[in-house]
C-alpha positions as CSV (number, residue, x, y, z in Angstrom):
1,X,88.1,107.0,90.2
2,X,84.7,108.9,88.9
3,X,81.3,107.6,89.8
4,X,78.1,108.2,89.6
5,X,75.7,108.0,92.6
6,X,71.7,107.4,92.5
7,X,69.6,107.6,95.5
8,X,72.4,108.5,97.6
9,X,70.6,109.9,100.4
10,X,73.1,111.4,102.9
11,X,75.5,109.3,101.0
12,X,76.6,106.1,103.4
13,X,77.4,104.1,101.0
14,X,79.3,107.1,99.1
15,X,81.8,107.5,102.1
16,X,82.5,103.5,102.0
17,X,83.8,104.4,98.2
18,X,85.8,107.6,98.9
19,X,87.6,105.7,101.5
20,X,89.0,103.6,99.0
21,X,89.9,106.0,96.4
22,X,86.4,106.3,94.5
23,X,84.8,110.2,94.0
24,X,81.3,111.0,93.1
25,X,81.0,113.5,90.3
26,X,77.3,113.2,91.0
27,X,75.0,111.7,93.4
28,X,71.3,112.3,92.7
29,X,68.5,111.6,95.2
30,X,65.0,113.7,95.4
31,X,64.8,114.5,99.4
32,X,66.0,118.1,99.4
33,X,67.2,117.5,103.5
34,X,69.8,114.9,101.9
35,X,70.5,116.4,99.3
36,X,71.7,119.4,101.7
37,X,73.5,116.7,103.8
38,X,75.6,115.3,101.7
39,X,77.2,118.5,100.1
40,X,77.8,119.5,103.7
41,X,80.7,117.0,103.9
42,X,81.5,116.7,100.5
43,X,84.0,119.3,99.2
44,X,82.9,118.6,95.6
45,X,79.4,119.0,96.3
46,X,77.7,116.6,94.1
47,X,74.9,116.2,95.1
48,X,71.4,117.4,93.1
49,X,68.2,117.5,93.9
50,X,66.4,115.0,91.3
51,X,63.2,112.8,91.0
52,X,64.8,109.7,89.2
53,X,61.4,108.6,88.4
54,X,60.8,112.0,86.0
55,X,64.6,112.0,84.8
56,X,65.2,111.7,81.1
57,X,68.1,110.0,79.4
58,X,69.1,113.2,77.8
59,X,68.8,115.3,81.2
60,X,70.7,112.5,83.3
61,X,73.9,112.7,80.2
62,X,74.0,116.3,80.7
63,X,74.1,116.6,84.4
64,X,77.0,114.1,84.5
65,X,78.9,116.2,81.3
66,X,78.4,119.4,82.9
67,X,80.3,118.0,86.3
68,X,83.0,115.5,84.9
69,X,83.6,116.9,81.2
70,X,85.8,114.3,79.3
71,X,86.5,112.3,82.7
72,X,85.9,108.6,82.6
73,X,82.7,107.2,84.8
74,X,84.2,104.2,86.3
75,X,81.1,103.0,87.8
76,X,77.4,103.4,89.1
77,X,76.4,103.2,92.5
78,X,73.1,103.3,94.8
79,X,70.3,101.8,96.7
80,X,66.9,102.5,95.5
81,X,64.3,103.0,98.7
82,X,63.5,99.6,99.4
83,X,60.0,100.2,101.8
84,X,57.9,98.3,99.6
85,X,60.4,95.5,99.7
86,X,61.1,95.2,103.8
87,X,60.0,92.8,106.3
88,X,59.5,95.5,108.2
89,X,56.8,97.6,106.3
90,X,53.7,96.3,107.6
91,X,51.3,98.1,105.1
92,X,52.8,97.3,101.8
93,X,50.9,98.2,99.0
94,X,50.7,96.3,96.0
95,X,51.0,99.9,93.6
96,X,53.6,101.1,95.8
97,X,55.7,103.4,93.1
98,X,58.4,102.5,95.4
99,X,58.8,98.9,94.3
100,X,59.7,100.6,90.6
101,X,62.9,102.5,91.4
102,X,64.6,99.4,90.7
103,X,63.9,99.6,87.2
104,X,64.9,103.1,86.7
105,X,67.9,102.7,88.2
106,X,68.3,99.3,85.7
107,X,67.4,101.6,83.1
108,X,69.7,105.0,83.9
109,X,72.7,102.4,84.3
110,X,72.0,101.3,80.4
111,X,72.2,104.5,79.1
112,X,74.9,104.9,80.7
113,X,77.0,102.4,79.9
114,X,75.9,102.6,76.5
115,X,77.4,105.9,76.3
116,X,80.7,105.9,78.6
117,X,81.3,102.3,79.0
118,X,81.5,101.9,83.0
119,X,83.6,98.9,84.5
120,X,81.3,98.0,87.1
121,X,77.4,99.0,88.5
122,X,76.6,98.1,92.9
123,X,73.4,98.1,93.9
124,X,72.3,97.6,97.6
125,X,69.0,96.7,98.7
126,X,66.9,94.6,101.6
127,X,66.9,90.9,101.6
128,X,63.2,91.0,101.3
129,X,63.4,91.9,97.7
130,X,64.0,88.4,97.1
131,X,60.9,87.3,98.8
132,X,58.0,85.0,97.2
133,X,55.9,87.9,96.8
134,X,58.5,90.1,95.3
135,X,60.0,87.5,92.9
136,X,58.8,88.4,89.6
137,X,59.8,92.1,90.6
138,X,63.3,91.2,91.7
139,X,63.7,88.9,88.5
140,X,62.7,91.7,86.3
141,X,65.1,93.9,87.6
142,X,68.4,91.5,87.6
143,X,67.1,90.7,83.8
144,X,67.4,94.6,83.1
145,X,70.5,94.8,84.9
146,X,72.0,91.9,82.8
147,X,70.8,93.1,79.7
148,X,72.5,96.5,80.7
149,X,75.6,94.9,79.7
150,X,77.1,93.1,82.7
151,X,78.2,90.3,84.7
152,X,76.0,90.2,87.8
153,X,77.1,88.5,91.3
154,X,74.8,88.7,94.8
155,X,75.5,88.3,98.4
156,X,73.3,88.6,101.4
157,X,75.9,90.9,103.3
158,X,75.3,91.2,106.9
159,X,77.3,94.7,108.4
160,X,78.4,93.4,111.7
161,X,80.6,91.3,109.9
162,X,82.6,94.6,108.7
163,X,83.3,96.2,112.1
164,X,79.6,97.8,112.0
165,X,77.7,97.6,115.4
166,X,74.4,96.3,114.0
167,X,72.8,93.0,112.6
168,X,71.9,94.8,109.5
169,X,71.2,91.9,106.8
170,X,71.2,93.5,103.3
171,X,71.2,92.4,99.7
172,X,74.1,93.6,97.4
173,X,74.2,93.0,93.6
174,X,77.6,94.3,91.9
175,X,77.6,93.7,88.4
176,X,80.8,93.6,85.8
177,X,81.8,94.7,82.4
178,X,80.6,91.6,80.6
179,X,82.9,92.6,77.5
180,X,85.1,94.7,79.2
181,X,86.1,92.1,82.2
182,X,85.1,88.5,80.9
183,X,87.5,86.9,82.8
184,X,86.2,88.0,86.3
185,X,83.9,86.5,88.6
186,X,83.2,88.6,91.4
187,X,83.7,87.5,94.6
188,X,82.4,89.4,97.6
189,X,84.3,89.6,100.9
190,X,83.4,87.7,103.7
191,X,84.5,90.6,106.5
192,X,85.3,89.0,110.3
193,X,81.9,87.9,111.4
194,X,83.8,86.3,114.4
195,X,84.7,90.2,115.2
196,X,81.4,91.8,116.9
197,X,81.3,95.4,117.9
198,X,78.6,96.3,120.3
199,X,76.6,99.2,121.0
200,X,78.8,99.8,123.9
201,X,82.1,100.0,121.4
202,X,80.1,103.0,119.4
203,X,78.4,105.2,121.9
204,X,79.7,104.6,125.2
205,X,80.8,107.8,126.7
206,X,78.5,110.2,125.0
207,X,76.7,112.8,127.0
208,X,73.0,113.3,127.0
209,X,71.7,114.7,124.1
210,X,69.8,117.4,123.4
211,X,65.7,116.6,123.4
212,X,63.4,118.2,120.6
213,X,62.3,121.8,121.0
214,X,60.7,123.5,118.6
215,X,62.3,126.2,116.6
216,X,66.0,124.2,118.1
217,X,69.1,125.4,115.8
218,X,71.8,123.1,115.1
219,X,74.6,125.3,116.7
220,X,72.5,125.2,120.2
221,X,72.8,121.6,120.3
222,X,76.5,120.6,122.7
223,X,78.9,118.2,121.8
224,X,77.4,117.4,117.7
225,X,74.6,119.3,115.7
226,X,72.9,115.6,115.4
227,X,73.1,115.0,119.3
228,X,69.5,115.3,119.9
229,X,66.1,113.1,119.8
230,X,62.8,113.0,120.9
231,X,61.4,113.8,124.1
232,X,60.9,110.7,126.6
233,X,57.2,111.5,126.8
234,X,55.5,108.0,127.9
235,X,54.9,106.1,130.5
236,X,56.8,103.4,129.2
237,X,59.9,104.7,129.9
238,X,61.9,103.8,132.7
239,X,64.6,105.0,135.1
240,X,68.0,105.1,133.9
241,X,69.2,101.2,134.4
242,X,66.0,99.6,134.0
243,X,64.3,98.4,130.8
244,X,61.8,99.8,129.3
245,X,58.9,97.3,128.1
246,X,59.8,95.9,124.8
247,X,57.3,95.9,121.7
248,X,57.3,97.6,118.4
249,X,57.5,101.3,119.6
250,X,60.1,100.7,122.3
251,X,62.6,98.2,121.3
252,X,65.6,98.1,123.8
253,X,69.2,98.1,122.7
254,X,71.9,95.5,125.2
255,X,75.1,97.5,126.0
256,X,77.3,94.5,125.1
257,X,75.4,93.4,122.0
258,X,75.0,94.9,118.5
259,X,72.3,97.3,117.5
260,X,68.8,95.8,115.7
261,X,68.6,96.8,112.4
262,X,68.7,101.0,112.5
263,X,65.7,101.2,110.4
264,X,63.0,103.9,112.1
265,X,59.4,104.7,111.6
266,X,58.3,107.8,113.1
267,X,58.2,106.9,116.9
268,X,59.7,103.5,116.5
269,X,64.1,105.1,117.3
270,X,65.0,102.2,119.6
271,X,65.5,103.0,123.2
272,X,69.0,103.8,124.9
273,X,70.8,100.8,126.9
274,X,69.7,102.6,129.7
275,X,65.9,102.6,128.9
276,X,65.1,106.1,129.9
277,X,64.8,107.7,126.2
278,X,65.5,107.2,122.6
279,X,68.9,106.9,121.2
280,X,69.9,110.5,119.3
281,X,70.8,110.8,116.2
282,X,74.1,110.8,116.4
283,X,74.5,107.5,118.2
284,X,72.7,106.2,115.5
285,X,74.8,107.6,113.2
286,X,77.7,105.6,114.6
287,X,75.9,102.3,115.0
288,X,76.0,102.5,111.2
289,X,79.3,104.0,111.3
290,X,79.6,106.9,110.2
291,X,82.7,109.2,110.9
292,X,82.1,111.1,113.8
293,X,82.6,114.3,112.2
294,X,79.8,113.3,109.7
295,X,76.7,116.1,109.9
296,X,73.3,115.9,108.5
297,X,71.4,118.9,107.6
298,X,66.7,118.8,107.9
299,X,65.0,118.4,110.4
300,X,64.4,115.9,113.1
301,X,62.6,113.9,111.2
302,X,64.4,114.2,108.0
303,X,67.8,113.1,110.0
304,X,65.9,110.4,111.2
305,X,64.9,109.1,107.5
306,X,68.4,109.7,106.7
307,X,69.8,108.2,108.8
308,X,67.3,105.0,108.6
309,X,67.6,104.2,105.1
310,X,71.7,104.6,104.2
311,X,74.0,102.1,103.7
312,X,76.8,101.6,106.4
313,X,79.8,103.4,105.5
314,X,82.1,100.3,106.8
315,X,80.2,97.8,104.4
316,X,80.4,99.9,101.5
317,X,84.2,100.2,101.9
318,X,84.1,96.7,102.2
319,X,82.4,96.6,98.6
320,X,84.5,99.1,97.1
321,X,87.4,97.6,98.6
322,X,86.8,94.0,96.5
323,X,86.1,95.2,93.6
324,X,89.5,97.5,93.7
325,X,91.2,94.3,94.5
326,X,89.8,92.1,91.8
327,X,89.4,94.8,89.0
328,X,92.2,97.6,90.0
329,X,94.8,96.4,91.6
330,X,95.6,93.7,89.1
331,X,95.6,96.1,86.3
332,X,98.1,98.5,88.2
333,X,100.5,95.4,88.6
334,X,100.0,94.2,85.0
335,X,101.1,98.1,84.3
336,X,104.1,98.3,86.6
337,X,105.4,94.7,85.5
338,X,105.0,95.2,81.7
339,X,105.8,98.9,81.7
340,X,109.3,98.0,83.8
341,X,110.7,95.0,81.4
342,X,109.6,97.8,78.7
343,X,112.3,100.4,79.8
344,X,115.1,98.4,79.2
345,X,114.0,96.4,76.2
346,X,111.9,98.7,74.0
347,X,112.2,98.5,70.0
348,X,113.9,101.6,69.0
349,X,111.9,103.0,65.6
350,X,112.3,106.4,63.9
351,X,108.4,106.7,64.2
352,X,108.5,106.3,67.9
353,X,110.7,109.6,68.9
354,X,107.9,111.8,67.5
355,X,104.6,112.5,68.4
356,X,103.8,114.4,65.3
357,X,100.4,113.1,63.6
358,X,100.9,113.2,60.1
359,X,104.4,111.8,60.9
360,X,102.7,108.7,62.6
361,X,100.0,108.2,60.5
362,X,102.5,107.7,57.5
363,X,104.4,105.3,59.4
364,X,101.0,103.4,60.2
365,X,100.7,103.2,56.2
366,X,104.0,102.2,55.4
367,X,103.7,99.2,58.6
368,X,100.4,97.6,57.0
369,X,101.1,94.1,56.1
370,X,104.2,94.8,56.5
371,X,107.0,93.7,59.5
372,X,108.7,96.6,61.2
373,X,112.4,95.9,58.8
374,X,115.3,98.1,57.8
375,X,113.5,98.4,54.6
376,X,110.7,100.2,56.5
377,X,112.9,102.6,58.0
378,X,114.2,103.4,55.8
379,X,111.5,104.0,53.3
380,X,110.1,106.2,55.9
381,X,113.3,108.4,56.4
382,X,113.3,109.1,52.8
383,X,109.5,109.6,52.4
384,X,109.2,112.3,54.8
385,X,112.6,114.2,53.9
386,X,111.3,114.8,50.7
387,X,107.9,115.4,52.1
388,X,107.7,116.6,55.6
389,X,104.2,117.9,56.2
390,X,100.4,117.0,54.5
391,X,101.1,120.1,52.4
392,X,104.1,118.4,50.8
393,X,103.0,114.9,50.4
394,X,99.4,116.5,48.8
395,X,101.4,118.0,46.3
396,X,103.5,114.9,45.6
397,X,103.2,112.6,42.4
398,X,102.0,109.1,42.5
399,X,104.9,107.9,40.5
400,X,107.8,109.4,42.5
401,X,106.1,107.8,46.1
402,X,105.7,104.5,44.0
403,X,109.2,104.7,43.6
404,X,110.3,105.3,47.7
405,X,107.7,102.5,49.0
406,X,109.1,100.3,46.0
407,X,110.5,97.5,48.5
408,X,108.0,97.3,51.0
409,X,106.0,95.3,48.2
410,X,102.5,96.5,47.7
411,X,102.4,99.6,45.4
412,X,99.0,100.3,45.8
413,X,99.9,102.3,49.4
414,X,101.6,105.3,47.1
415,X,98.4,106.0,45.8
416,X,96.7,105.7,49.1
417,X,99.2,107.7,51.0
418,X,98.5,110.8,48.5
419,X,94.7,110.6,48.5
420,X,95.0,110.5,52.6
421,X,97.2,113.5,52.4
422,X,94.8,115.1,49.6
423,X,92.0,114.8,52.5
424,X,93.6,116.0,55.6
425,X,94.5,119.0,53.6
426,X,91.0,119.7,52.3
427,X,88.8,118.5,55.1
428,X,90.6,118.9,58.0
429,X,93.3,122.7,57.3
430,X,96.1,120.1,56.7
431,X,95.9,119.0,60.3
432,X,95.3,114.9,61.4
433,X,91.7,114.7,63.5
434,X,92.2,113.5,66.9
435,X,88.7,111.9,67.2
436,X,88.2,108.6,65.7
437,X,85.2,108.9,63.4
438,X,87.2,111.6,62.3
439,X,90.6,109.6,61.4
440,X,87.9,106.4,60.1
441,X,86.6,108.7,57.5
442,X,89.8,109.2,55.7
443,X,90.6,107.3,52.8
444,X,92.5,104.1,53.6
445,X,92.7,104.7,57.2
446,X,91.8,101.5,59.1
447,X,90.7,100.8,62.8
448,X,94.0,100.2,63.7
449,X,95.4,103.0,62.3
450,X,93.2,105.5,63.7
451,X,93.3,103.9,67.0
452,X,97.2,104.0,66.7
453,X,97.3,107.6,65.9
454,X,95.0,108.5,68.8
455,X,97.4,106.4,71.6
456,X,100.4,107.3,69.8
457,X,100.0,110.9,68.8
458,X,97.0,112.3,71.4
459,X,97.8,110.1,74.3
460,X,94.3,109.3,74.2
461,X,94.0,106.2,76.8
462,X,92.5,104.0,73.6
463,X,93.7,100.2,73.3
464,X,95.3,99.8,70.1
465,X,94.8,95.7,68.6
466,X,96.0,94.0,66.0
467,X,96.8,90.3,65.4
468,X,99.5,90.2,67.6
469,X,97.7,91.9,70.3
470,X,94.9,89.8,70.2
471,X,96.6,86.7,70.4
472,X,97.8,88.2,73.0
473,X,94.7,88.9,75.4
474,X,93.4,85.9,74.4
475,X,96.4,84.2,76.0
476,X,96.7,86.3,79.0
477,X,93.2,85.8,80.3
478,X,92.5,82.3,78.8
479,X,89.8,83.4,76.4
480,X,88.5,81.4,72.6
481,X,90.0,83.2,69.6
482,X,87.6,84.9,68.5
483,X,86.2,84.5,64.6
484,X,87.3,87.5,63.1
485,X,89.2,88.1,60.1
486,X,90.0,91.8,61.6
487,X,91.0,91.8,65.1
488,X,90.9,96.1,64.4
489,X,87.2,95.7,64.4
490,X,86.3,93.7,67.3
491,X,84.3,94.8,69.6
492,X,84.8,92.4,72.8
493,X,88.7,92.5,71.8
494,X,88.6,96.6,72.2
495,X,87.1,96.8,74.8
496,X,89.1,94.5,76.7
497,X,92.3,96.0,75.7
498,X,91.0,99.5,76.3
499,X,90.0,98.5,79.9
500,X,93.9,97.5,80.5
501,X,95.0,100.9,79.2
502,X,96.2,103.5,81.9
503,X,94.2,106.5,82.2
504,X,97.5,108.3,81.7
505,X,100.5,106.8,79.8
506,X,98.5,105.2,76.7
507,X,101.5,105.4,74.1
508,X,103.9,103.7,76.7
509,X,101.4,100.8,77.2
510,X,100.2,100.2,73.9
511,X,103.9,100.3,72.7
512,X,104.8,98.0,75.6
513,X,102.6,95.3,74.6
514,X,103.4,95.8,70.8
515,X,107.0,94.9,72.3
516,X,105.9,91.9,74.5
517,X,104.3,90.6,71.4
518,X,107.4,90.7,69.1
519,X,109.5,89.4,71.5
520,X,107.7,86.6,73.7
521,X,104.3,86.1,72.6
522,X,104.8,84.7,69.3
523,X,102.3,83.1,66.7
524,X,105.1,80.3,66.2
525,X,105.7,79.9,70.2
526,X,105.7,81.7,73.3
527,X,109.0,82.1,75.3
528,X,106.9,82.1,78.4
529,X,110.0,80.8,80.4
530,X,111.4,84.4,79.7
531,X,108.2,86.8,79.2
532,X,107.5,88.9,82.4
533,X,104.0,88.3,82.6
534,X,104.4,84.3,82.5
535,X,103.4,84.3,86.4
536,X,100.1,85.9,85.6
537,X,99.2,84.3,81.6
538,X,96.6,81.7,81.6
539,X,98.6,80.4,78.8
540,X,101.8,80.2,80.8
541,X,100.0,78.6,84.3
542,X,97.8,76.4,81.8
543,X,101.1,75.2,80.1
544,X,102.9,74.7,83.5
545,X,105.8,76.5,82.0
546,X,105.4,78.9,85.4
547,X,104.7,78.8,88.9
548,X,101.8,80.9,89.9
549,X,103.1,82.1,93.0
550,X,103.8,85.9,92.4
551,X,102.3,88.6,94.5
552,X,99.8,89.4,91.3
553,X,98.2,86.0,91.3
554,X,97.8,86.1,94.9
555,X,96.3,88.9,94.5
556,X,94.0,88.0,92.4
557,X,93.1,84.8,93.8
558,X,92.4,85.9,97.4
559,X,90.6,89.0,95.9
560,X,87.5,87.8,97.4
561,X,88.7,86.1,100.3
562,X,87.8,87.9,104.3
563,X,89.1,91.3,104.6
564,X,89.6,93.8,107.5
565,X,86.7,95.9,108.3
């Protein structure tokens, strides 16, 4: 599942995602050195060098067009640099430009869900954006991120709680699909904070690393390229198995405790257990746990900063791992239980063993305000003998149409069904559009009918909604009926039932719940005794005409409850 990465640094909280099946097709952030890192141990190599303060709207679109053409963004992730915001900073700045990334990150992540519709946003951050003095500015930015277009939830998150050996307290915002996902409240997972990993656990064994030399390549370095660190130049240091004087610049790490926060100024890399030097890179690498066959590219320095400011790969599994559960997984069952009772009890329509166009579009005609009947079928057998392709049907008179459509009852349709045919001829070579201003610019072509063509001829993954089909979604996730006289047009409607349609297998799905409708999910009265998605329905639970007890409402129930790290 595509998404898009800002400020990704060497891309920590990228890893968490790919773990649990989420790519990014681009991950922007302005340090060159990380930049470089990151596409060293990405095989997609998405990263680009980019200021986000300087980056246009425009620019930003393009850059994720050129990489993912046509793919679907799922969602945005990333941590703007949050010095101005950390206890830790002792010489914050009232103008720091730092403090402002927030907002263009709020402000990149509206434009693009404006334009692709994302399912969810994360964004990671220190605790001490939340601070008194940082109020107004944290405020500001969740009223941007809400205005974006989603539901926002926040946790204070601490990564030893997620098999990460480190107290590393950090604040994660994950925002959903307001019109999209209504029905979903995230919940964040509460990890194993019983379960402690120590510094021993991640570095034990190592050999010495490599101290800083000049001019030093990365293939001279044994055991990793990031196995090297300053030189032990003070006084301060002691032998190996004393401690070294604690203070700001030479904070000590306990073998059998986790790691302080990894978080380094320029001389500030805590000290080994053994107190004689720094710890390297690399074993600061794996107190934030990273995969030991992770590389960063720079220099010392820029490892360090790399390493200092990215998210802990375990943690953002964990994150990518709850929303799966709450917004994926669910999904995937709704698909394989509806999709199942489907194969075996499927209406069987002359309409539905072609995936010709014109042939659907006509059928779409001849089905407005009209039941699928005998009379139908028939009607539509006869019509397209006589008239088989636009051409045909251009050419055809009024009158004789009038007469074919004759029991279906309104005899306006003949005239409409020439006029559309008239069009596609002369606008389009005689060929149906597959995009949908397209189809909505034909005469007498409606929402639903476009929307139908596009799932039913073009596989496009589109959700297709009529009355039937919103009564129902509203049903199935407990929501009001909405005030429409169209259920075609609706916006929250579409884009709820286009967030339930597969990526691949649109027709089957859409067709499905066309089905489940006809034959369950009445406007008279539900059968939910017999529907197969009565363990699931807020109408069926709500009615208590089924026990909720089925692996998909588990599933989504204990979405949110503690998961392995």
């Amino acid at each position: 599942m595509a998404v898009v990465s800002l400020f990704s640094g060497a891309g920590g909280l990228d890893i968490g995602f790919r773990q649990e099946g989420f790519g990014a097709v681009l991950a922007l952030d302005e340090s060159q050195a990380a930049v470089d890192s990151y596409n060293e141990n990405d095989p997609a190599k998405a990263a680009v060098r980019q200021d986000l303060k300087r980056l246009g709207d425009a620019e930003f679109l393009r850059l994720i067009d050129e990489r993912a053409p046509g793919r679907p963004i799922r969602g945005l992730i990333g941590g703007p640099p949050c010095q101005s915001f950390s206890i830790g900073n002792v010489r914050k700045h009232r103008h720091d430009r730092r403090g402002a990334l927030g907002y263009h990150y709020a402000r990149l992540l509206n434009i693009l869900n404006f334009q692709l519709d994302l399912d969810f946003f994360v964004f990671e951050n220190v605790t001490g954006i939340r601070d008194r003095r940082h109020r107004r500015k944290y405020r500001r930015i969740l009223s941007a991120l809400d205005q974006a277009g989603f539901n926002i939830s926040a946790a204070e998150m601490n990564a030893s709680a997620f098999g990460v050996p480190q107290r590393r307290h950090r604040l994660v915002l994950v925002g959903i699909n307001r019109r999209k996902f209504p029905w979903i409240k995230f919940e964040f997972p509460l990890g194993h904070p019983e379960i402690v990993r120590t510094v021993r656990d991640a570095i034990t064994g190592l050999p010495r690393p490599k101290f800083f030399e000049r001019g030093l390549a990365a293939d001279k370095i044994p055991h990793h390229p990031n196995h090297w660190t300053m030189q032990p130049k003070s006084s301060k240091f002691r032998s190996p198995g004393t401690r070294a004087a604690d203070g700001r610049s030479f904070r000590s790490l306990d073998w059998d405790q986790p790691s302080r926060t990894v978080a380094y100024g320029h001389r500030e890399i805590h000290l080994h257990p053994e107190g004689d030097r720094r710890l390297s890179v690399l074993e600061a690498m794996l107190l934030q746990g990273f995969p030991t066959t992770y590389v960063l590219r720079g220099t010392l320095s820029d490892q360090i900063s790399q390493v200092s400011n990215a998210v802990p790969p375990p943690l953002a599994a964990a994150v990518a791992r709850a929303i799966k559960a709450q917004l994926y997984e669910p999904l995937a069952a709704l698909h394989r239980r509806l999709l199942g009772w489907f194969k075996t009890h499927q209406r069987r329509f002359p309409w539905r063993d072609t995936l010709d166009p014109f042939q659907i579009l006509v059928a779409e005609k001849l089905l407005q305000q009209t039941s699928a009947t005998a009379s139908v079928v028939a009607a539509y057998r006869e019509l397209l003998a006589r008239y088989p392709d636009c051409g045909a049907l251009a050419r055809a008179s009024v009158k004789a149409v009038r007469q074919i459509i004759k029991p279906l009852g309104p005899h306006y349709r003949a005239g409409e069904l020439v006029r559309l045919a008239k069009a596609i001829r002369r606008r389009h070579d005689g060929q149906v559009p597959r995009d949908l201003g397209n189809l909505l610019s034909l005469p007498s072509v409606g929402d639903y009918a476009a929307r139908a063509v596009q799932a039913f001829a073009f596989g496009r993954a589109v959700g297709v909604v009529d009355t039937n089909v919103a009564r129902f979604l509203c049903r199935y996730f407990g929501l009001s009926n909405p005030k429409t006289k169209n259920p075609a047009r609706n916006r929250s409607l579409l884009a709820i039932a286009g967030a339930l349609v597969p990526a691949s297998g649109a027709r089957e799905f859409n067709l499905a719940i066309l089905d489940l409708c006809a034959a369950h999910c009445t406007a008279i009265g539900p059968s939910c005794e017999e529907c197969p998605l009565a363990a699931e329905c807020a109408h069926a639970l709500k009615s208590g005409t089924h026990e909720p007890l089925t692996r998909l409402a588990k599933s989504v129930r204990l979405a949110g409850r503690p998961t392995a790290a």
